[in-house]
N, C-alpha and C positions, 0 to 999 in steps of 0.2 A: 515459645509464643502461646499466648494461651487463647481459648477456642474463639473466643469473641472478636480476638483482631486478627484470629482466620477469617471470619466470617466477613469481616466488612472487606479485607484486602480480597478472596473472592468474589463478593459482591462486586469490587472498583473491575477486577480483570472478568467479568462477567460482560459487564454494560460494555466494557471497552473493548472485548470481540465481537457481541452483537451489532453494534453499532459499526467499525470498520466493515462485517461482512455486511451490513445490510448497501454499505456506498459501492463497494464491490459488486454486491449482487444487480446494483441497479445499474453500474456501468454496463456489466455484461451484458443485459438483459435487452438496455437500450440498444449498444453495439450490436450485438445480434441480430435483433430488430431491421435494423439497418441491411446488414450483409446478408438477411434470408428477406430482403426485399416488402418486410410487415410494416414499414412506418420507424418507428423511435431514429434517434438520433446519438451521434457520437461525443461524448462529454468525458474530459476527466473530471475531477475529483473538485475545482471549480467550476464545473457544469453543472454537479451535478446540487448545486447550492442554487442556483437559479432553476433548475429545474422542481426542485423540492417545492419552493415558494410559489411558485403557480399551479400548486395541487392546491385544494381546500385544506385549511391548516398547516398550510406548508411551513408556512411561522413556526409554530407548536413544532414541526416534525423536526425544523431542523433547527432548533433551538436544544430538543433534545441532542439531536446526532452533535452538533456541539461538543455536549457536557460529554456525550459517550466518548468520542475522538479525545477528549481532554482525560477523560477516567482510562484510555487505552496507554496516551502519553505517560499519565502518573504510573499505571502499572508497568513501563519500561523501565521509567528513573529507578523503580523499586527494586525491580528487577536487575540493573547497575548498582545499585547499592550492595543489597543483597545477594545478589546470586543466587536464589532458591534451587533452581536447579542442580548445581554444583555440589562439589562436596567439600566438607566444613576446612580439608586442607589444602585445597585448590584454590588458589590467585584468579586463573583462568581473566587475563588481563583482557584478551579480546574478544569474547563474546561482552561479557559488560563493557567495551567502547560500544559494541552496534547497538547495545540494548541502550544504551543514552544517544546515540545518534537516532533511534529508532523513536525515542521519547522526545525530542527538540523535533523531527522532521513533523511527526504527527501533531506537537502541540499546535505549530505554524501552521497545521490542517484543521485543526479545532478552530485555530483563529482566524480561519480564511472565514469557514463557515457562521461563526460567531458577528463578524463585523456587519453583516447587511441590518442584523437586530438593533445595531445598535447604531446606525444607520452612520457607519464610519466610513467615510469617504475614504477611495482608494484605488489604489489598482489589480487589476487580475493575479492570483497567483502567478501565471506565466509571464507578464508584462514585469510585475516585480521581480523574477529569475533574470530576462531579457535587461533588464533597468543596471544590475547588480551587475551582470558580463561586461556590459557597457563600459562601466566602470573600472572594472580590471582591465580589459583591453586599454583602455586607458595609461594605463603602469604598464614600466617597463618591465615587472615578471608577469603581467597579470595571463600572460600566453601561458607560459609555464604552467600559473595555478589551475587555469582550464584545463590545459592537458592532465593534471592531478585529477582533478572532477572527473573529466573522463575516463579515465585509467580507475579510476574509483569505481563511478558508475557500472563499468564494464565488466568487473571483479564482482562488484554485485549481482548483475547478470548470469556470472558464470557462477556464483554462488545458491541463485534461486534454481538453475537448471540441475547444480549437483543435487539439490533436496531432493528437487523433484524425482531425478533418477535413480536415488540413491534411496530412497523410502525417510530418511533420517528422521524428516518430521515425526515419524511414526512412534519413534525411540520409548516415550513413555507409553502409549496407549497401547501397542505391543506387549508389553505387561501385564495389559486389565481386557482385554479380549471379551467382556463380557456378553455384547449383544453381535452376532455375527454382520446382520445386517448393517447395523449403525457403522460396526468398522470398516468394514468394507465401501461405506459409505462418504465414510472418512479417508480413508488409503485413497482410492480413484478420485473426489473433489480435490483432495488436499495438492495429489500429483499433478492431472491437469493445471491446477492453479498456479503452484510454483514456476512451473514450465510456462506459464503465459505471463506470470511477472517476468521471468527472464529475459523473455521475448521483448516484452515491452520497456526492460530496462536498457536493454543492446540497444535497441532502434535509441533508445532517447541516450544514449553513449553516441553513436554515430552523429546524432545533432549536436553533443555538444563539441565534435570532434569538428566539425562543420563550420562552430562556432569559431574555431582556434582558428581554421585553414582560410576562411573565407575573412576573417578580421569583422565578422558581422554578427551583435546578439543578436539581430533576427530572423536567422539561421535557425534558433532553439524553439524547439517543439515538445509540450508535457506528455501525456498520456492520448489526450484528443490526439496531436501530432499524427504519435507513434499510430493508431491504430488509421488514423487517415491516410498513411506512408503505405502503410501493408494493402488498404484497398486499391492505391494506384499501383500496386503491381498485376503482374501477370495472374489469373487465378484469385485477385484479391477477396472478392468475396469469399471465396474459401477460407484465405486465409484469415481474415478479420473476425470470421465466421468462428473459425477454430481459439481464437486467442481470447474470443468476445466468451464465448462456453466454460473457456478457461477462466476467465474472470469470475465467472459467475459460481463457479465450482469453487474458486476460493472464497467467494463470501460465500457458500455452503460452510467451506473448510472450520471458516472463522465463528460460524454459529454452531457447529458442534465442537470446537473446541469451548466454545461458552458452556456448553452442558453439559461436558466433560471438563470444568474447568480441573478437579478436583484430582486429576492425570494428565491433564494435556496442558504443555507448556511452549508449545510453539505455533508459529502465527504471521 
């Protein structure tokens, strides 16, 4: 490949970390806010698109974050394609399914954030999950495929927790050890983070396990859900507290692997 369409395929997986960790960072931030009792408010990832728009420029801001979420998308498809990672005699059949699940889940994120601009009528990302359960519940396997979701889900969960515990993200930047600080910097955001996706993928496992048992989509809870489930427990502040830091550590994660794009391949 020659240097130039290095340059622009880093350039696309550049904007498309910054941009994930900047939704990240804002979720935590908000969340936090919340659970150390400062003000802000609990949003996922459709929160945080009505939230953008009622900053000055919000339009602008999130008109980019858009394009960035859509340049994150395309750098997964690539990633499925290719395999950059991998080596030129490896198949390695499933990591490139997650990396094109990974690019369809985010495009559907670009387009969540995309449609207020374009002033497309619609419904919430979580009403449209809720709408679609509906409808399988409906079918006579559609129990079944929720429990698949789930069991999906949950493997994810138990997937984001091994990274975390496991350093794995680490794998290339381990390597190039260049600046102590930055890595290190790196190692603790990226851990933390992993660890509170997990977190928050379980809980929203357990909703849609909820989904199956109770015969109800509106049972299912996204992100907001998930971190509003943790504040009604025992300790919740703590614990929302702790997950909300972790998010925010992951949009750390994801802005230095922007700047390391050039050794860092995970995310």
């Amino acid at each position: 490949m020659d240097n130039s369409k290095k340059d622009k395929i880093k350039k696309v997986k550049q904007f498309g970390f910054y941009s994930k960790g900047l939704v990240y960072a804002l979720m935590g931030i908000l969340a936090a806010m919340v659970a150390f009792g400062l003000g802000g408010d609990i949003k996922g990832k459709s929160g945080i698109v009505l939230f953008l728009q009622e900053l000055p420029g919000g339009v602008i801001l999130t008109a980019i974050l858009a394009l960035g979420l859509l340049a994150y998308s395309l750098w997964r498809f690539y990633e499925a394609a290719v395999d950059p990672s991998g080596d030129e005699d490896e198949k390695r059949i499933g990591p490139r399914l997650q990396y094109a699940y990974s690019g369809i889940f985010y495009a559907i994120i670009a387009f969540s954030f995309a449609k207020p601009l374009f002033s497309i009528a619609g419904s919430s990302g979580d009403d449209s999950k809720k709408a679609a359960l509906s409808q399988l519940l409906e079918k006579e396997w559609g129990v079944w495929a929720i429990w698949i979701i789930a069991v999906g889900m949950a493997l994810n969960a138990i997937w984001q927790c091994y990274l975390g515990f496991s350093g794995k993200y680490m794998k290339q930047i381990d390597e190039n050890p260049k600046n102590k600080n930055e890595y290190n910097l790196v190692k603790h955001s990226g851990r933390y983070g992993y660890l509170a996706r997990g977190v928050v993928f379980g809980i929203i496992s357990f909703f849609i396990i909820r989904v199956s048992l109770a015969h109800d989509a509106n049972a299912l809870e996204g992100t907001e859900g998930a971190l509003q489930y943790l504040l009604s427990l025992p300790y919740g502040n703590f614990l929302m507290g702790a997950v909300a830091l972790g998010m925010l550590g992951y949009g750390i994660f994801c802005f230095m692997v922007a700047r390391h794009s050039d050794i860092a391949d995970l995310g």
